[in-house]
ZANUMAR-852402 format. One record per residue (C-alpha): residue number from 0; residue in one letter; x, y, z. Coordinates in nm, 3 decimals, padded with zeros to 5 digits. Layout:
<sites>
<site NUM 'A' <X Y Z>>,
...
</sites>
This chain:
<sites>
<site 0 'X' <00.000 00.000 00.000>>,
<site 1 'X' <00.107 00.356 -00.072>>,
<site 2 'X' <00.305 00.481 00.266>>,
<site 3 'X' <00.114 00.765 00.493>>,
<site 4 'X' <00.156 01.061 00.279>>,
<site 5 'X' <00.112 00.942 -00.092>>,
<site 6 'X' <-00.238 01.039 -00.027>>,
<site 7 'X' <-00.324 01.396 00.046>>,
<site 8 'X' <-00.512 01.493 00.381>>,
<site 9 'X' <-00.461 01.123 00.526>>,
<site 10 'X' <-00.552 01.221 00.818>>,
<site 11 'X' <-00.903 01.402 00.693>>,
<site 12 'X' <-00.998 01.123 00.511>>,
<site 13 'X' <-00.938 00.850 00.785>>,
<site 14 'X' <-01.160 01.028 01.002>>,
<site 15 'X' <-01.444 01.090 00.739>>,
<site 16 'X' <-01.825 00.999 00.763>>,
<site 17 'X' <-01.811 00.944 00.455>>,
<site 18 'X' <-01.692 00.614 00.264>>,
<site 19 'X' <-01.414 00.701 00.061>>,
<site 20 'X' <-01.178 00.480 -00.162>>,
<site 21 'X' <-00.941 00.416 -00.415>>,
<site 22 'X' <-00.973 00.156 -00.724>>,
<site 23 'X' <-00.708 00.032 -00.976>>,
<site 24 'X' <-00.736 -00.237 -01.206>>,
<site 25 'X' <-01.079 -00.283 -01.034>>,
<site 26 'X' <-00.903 -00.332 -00.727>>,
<site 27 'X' <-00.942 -00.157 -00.454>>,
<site 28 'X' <-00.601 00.025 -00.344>>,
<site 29 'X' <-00.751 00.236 -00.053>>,
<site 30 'X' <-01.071 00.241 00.161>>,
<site 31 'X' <-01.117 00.427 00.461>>,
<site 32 'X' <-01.263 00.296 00.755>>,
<site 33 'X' <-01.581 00.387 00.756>>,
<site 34 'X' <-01.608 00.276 00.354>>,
<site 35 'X' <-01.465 -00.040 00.492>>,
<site 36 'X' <-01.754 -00.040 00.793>>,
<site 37 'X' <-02.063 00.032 00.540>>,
<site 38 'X' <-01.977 -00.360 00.409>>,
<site 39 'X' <-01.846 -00.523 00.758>>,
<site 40 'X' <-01.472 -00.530 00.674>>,
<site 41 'X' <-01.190 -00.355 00.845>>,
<site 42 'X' <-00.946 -00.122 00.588>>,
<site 43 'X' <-00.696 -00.374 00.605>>,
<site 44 'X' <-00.952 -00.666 00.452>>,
<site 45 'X' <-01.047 -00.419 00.222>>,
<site 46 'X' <-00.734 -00.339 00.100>>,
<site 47 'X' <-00.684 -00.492 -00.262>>,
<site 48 'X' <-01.046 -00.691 -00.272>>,
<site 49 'X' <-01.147 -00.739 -00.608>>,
<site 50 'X' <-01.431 -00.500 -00.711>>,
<site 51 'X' <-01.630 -00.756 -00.752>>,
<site 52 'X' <-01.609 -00.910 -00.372>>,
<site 53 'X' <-01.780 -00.550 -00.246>>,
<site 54 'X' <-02.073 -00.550 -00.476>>,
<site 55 'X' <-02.373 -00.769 -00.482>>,
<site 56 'X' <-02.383 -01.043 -00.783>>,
<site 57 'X' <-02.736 -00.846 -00.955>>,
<site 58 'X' <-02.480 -00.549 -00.943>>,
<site 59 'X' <-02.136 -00.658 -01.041>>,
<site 60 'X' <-02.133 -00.604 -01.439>>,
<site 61 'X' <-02.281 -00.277 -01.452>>,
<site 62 'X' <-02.065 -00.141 -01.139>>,
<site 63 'X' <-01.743 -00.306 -01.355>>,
<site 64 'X' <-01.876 -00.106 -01.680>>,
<site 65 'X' <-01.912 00.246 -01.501>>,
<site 66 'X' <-01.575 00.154 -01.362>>,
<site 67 'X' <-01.419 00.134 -01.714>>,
<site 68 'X' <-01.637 00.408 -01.836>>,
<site 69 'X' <-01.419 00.645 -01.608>>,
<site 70 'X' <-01.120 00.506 -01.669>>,
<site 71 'X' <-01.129 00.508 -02.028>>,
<site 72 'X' <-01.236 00.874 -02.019>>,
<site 73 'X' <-01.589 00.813 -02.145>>,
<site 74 'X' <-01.728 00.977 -01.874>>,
<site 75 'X' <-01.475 01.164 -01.615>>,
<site 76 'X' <-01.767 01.093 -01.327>>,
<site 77 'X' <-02.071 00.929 -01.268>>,
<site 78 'X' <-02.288 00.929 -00.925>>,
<site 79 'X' <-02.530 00.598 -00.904>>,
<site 80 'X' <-02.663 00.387 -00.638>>,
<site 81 'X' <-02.565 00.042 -00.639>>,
<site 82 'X' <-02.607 -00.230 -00.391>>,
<site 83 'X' <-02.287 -00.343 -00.173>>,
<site 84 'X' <-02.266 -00.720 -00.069>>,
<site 85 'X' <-02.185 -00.684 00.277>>,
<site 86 'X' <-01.961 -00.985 00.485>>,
<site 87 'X' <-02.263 -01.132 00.589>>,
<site 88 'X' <-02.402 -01.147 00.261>>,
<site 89 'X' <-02.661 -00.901 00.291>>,
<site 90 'X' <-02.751 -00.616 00.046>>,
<site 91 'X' <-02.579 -00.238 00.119>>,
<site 92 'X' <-02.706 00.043 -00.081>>,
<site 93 'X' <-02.480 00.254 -00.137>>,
<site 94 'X' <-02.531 00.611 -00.281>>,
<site 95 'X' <-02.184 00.635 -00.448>>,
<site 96 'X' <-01.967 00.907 -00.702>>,
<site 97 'X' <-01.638 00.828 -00.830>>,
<site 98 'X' <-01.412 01.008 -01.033>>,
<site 99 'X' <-01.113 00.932 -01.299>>,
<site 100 'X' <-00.772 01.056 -01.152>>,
<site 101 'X' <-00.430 00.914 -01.176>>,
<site 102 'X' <-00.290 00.754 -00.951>>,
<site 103 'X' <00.064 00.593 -00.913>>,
<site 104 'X' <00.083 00.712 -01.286>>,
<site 105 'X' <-00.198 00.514 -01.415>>,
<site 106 'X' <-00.555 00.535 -01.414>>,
<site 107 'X' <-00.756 00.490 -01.108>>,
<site 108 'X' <-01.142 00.576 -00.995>>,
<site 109 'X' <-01.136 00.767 -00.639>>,
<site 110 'X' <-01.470 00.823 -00.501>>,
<site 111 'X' <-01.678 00.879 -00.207>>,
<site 112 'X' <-01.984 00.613 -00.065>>,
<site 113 'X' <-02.256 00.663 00.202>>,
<site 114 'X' <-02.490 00.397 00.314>>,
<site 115 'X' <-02.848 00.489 00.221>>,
<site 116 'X' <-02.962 00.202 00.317>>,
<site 117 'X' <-03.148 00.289 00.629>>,
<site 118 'X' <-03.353 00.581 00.424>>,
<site 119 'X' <-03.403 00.326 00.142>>,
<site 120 'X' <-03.571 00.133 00.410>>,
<site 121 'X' <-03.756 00.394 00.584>>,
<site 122 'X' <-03.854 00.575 00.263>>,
<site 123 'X' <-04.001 00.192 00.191>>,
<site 124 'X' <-04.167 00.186 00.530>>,
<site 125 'X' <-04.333 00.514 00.455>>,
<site 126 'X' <-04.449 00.438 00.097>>,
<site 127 'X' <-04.607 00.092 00.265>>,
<site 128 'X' <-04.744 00.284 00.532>>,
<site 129 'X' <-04.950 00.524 00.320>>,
<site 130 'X' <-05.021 00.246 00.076>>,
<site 131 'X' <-05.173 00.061 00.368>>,
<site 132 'X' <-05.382 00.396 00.472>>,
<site 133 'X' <-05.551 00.435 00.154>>,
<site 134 'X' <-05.618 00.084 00.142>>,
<site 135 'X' <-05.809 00.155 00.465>>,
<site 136 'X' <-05.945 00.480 00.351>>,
<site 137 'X' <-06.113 00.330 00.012>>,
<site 138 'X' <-06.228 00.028 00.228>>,
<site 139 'X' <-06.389 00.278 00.483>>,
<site 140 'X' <-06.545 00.466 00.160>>,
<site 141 'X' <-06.670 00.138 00.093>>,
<site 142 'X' <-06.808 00.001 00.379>>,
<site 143 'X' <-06.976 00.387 00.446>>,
<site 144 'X' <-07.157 00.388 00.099>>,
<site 145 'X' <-07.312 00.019 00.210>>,
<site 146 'X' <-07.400 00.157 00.496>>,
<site 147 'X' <-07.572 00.420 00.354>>,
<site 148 'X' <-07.719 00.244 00.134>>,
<site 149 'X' <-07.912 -00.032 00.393>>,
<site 150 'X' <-08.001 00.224 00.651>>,
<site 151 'X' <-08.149 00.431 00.327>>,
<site 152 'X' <-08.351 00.139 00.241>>,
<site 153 'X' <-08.436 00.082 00.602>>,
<site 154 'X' <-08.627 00.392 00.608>>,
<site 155 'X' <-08.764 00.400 00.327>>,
<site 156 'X' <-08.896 00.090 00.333>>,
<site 157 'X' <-08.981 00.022 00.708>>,
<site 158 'X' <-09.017 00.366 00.873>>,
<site 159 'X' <-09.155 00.548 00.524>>,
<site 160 'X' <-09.388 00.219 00.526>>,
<site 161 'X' <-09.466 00.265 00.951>>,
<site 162 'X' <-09.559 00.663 00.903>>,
<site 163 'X' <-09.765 00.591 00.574>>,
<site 164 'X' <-09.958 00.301 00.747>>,
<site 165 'X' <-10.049 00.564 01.060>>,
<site 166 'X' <-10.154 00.847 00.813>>,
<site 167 'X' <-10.432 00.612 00.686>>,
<site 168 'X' <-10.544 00.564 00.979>>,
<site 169 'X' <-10.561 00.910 01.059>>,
<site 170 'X' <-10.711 00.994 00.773>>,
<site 171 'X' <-10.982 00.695 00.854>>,
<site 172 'X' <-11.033 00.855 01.211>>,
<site 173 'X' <-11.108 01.187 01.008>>,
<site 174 'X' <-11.362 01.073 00.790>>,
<site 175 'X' <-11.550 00.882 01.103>>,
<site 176 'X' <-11.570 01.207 01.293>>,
<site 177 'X' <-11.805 01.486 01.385>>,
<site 178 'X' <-11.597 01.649 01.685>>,
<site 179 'X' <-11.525 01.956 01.578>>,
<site 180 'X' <-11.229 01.936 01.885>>,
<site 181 'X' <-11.114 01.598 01.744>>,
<site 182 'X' <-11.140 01.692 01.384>>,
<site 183 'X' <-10.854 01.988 01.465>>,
<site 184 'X' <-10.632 01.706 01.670>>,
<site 185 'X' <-10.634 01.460 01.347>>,
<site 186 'X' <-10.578 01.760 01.127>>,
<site 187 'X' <-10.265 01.838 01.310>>,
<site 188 'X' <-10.183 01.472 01.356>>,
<site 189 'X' <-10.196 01.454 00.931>>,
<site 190 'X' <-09.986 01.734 00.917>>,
<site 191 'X' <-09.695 01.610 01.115>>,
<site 192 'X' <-09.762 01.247 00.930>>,
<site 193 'X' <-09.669 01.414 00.612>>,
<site 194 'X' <-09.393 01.574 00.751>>,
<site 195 'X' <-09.246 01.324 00.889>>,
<site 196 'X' <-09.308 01.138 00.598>>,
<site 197 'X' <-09.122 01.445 00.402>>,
<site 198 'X' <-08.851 01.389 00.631>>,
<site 199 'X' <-08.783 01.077 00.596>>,
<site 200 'X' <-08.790 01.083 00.195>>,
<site 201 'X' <-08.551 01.351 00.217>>,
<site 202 'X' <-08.305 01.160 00.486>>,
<site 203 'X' <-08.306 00.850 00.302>>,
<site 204 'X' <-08.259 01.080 -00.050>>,
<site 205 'X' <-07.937 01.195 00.116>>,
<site 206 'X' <-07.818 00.876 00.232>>,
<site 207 'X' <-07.845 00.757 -00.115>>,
<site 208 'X' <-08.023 00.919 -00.399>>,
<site 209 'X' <-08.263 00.727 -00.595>>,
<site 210 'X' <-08.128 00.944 -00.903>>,
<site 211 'X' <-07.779 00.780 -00.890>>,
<site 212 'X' <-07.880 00.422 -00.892>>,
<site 213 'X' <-08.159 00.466 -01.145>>,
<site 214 'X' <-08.103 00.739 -01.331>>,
<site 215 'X' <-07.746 00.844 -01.358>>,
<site 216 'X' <-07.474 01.057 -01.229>>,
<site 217 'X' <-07.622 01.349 -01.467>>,
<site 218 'X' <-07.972 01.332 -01.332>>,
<site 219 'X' <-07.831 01.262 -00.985>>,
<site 220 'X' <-07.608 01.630 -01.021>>,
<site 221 'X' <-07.920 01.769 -01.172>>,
<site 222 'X' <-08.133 01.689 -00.829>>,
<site 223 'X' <-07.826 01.785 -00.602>>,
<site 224 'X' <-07.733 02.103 -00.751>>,
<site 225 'X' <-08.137 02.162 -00.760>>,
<site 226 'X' <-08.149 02.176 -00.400>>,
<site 227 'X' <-07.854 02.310 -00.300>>,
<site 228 'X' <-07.976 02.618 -00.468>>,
<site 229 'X' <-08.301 02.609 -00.291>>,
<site 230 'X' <-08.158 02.566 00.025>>,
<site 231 'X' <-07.892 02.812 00.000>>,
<site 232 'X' <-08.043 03.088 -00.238>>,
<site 233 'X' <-07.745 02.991 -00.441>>,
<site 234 'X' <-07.774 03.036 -00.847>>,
<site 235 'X' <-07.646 02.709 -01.005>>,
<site 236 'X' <-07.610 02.577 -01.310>>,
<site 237 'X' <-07.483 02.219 -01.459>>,
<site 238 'X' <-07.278 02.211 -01.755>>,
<site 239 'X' <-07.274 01.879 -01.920>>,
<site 240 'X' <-07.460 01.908 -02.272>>,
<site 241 'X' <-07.201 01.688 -02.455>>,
<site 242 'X' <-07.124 01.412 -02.138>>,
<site 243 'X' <-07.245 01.070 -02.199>>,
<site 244 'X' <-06.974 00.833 -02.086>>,
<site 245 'X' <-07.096 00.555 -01.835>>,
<site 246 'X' <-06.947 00.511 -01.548>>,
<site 247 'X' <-06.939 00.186 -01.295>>,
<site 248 'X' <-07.155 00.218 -00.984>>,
<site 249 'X' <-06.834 00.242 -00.775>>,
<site 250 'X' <-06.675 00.556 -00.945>>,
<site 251 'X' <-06.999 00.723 -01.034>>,
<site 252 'X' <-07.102 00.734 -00.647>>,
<site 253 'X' <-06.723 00.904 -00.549>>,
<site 254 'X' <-06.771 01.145 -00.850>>,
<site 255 'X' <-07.143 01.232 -00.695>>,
<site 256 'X' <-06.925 01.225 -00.300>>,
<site 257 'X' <-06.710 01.483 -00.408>>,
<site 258 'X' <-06.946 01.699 -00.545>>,
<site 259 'X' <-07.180 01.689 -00.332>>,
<site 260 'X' <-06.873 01.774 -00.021>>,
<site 261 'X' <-06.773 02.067 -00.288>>,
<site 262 'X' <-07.097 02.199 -00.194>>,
<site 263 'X' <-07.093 02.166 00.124>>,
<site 264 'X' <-06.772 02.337 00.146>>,
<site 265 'X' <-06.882 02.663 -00.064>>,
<site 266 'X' <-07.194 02.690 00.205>>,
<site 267 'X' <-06.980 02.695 00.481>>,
<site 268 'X' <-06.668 02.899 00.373>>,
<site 269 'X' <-06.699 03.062 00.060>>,
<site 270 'X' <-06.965 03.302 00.015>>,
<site 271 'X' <-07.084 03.236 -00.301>>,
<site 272 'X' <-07.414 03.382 -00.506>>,
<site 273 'X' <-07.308 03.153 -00.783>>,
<site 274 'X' <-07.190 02.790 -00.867>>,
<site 275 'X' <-07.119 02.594 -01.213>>,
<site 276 'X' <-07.053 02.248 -01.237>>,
<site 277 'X' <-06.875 02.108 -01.569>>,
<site 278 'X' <-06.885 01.763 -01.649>>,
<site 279 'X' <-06.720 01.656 -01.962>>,
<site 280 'X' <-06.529 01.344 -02.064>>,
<site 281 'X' <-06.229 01.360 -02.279>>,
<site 282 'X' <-05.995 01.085 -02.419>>,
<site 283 'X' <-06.097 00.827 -02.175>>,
<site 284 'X' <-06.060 01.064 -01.845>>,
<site 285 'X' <-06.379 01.250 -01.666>>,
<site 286 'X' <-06.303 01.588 -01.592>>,
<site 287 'X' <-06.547 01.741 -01.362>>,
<site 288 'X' <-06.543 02.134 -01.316>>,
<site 289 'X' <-06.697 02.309 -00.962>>,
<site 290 'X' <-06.626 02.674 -00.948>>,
<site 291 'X' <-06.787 02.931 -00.758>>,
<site 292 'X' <-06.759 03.293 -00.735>>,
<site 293 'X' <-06.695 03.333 -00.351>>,
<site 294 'X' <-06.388 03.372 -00.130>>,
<site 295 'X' <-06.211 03.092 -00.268>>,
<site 296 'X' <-06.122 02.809 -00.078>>,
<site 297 'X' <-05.782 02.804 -00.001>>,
<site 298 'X' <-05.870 03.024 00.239>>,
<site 299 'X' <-06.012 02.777 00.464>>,
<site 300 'X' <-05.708 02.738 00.672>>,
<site 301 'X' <-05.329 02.831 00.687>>,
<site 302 'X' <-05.263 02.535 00.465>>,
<site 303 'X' <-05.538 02.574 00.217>>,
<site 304 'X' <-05.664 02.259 00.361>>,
<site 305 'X' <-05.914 02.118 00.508>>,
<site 306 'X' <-06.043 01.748 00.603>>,
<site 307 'X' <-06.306 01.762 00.330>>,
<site 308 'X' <-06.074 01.869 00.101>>,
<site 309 'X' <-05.846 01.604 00.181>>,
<site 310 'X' <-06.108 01.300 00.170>>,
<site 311 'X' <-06.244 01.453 -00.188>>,
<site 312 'X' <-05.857 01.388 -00.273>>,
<site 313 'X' <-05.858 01.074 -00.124>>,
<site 314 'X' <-06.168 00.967 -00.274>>,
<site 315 'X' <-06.002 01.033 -00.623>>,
<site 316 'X' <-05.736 00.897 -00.582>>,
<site 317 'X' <-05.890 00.588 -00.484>>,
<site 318 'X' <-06.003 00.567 -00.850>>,
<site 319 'X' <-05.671 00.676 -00.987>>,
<site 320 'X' <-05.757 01.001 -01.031>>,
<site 321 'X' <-05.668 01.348 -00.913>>,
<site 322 'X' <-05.848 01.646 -00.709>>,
<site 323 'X' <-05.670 02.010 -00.752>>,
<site 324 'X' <-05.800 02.388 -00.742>>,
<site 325 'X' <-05.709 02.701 -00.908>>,
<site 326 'X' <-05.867 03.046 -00.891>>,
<site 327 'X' <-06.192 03.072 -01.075>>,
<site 328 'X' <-06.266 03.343 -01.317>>,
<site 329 'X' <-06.461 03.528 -01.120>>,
<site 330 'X' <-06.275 03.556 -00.820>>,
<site 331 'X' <-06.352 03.253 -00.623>>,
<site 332 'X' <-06.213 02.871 -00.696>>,
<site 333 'X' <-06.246 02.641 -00.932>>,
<site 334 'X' <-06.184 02.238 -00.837>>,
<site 335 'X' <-06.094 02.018 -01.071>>,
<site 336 'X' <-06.169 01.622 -01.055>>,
<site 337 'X' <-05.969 01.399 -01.352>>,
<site 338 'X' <-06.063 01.036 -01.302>>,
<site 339 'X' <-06.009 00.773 -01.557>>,
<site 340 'X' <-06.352 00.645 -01.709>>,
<site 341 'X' <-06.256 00.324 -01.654>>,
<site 342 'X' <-06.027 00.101 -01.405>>,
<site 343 'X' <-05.656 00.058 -01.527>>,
<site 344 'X' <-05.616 -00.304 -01.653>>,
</sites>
């Protein structure tokens, strides 16, 4: 080995955090110790390995070719990660970038190594991690929109059936009467009935409209938007003149979901005295449009975020799709919903 000086800053190097080494003749003249460490040798061990001994077999050839790339001044440096084959014959990865120089006359690589391999496996962890939460998230979509769906049918079935049932009767108690006294008591009893009856409708409507499952995300807009307005003296108007792509049940619901928390967003936060919903489907992607003219709402927090807002983007991407805003033309925002028509094969 070259003696203490024929390598300059010895002393830097040596105590390093970062790998560095030497290679010539794809051996390896010099390694610090930490290099050395990253792969469970000591310098000395290290100290004219083949190339090949320090990198793992999937590896070897293409860590040999960038080697001779360098040396044959192809490239004078290249930065890569490669995988390290440690003593005990488990993977390193190793985020490493080498340089031509010459050394003892000739041609060597020198180059610097640091073990990623720990933030490889935590960046894995993480990826896994959200995977796994919007796993749960689309699963919890699911389970919600069944759900929905039964205690919908519940109502309007058994209770919409119960309250029907008793307004008969009522109305049969009416028509047997004389009492002027009892005649105002059934009257009133008729009226709350109905309204309960009204109530019900309306609950079970917004558990799960009727106009989804039997008549189509359009129609199903059409009736939403409808009362939204009503309700919140808001003018709206659906765009979707040219939109006749059919959707599954699944994706058709989330697109429905989204708008429908849209809404519910511009009541609370925006201030709006006007809303237009686009739908339109282009090249195999739905592309749904809801801008208002209010405050806009990345206002709703520091962040421009809010847990609606987050669950309409979870929702889409759920379906592979994507939720984003911009500012709308006429001051407020304008969301925009891009889901493929159809599920990736």
């Amino acid at each position: 080995m070259e003696n203490a000086y024929a390598i300059p800053f010895r002393g830097i190097v040596e105590q390093s955090l970062a790998g560095m080494y030497v290679i010539q003749d794809e051996v390896f003249q010099y390694v610090n110790a930490t290099f050395a460490g990253m792969l469970g040798y000591t310098a000395e061990e290290m100290t004219g390995m083949h190339l090949r001994q320090a990198v793992y077999p999937e590896m070897q050839e293409a860590t040999i070719a960038n080697f001779h790339r360098r040396i044959s001044g192809e490239v004078p440096s290249i930065r890569y990660t490669t995988m390290g084959w440690h003593r005990n014959r488990e993977p390193v990865y190793l985020d490493v970038h080498g340089s031509s120089v010459i050394y003892r006359g000739r041609p060597a690589v020198v180059g610097v190594g640091v073990n990623i391999t720990e933030q490889l496996q935590q960046q894995e962890a993480l990826r896994l991690s959200r995977e796994r939460l919007r796993e749960l998230a689309a699963y919890i979509n699911t389970v919600r929109e069944e759900q929905r769906a039964r205690i919908a049918r519940e109502l309007h079935d058994v209770v919409g059936g119960m309250l029907t049932s008793m307004k008969l009767d009522i109305q049969r108690v009416q028509r047997r009467t004389e009492d002027p006294e009892l005649k105002l008591i059934v009257s009133d009893l008729l009226l709350l009935a109905q309204e309960s009856i009204d109530s019900v409708r309306t609950i079970s409507e917004d558990l799960r409209p009727g106009a989804l499952d039997h008549l189509g995300l359009h129609a199903a807009l059409q009736a939403v938007l409808r009362q939204f307005s009503e309700r919140i003296e808001v003018a709206c108007e659906l765009h979707a003149e040219d939109f006749d792509a059919q959707l599954s049940q699944p994706r058709a619901t989330a697109v429905y979901r989204i708008c429908q928390e849209a809404l519910t967003n511009i009541a609370r936060h925006a201030g709006a005295t006007q809303v237009h919903l686009r739908l339109a489907g282009v090249d195999g992607w739905l592309q749904v449009e809801i801008e208002d003219n209010g405050r806009g709402l990345a206002s709703l927090t520091p962040t421009g975020k809010s847990i609606g807002l987050v669950s309409m983007a979870e929702r889409a991407r759920e379906f592979g799709g994507s939720l984003n805003s911009r500012p709308g033309a006429a001051g407020g925002t304008c969301l925009i919903l891009r889901l493929p028509l159809e599920d990736a094969p």
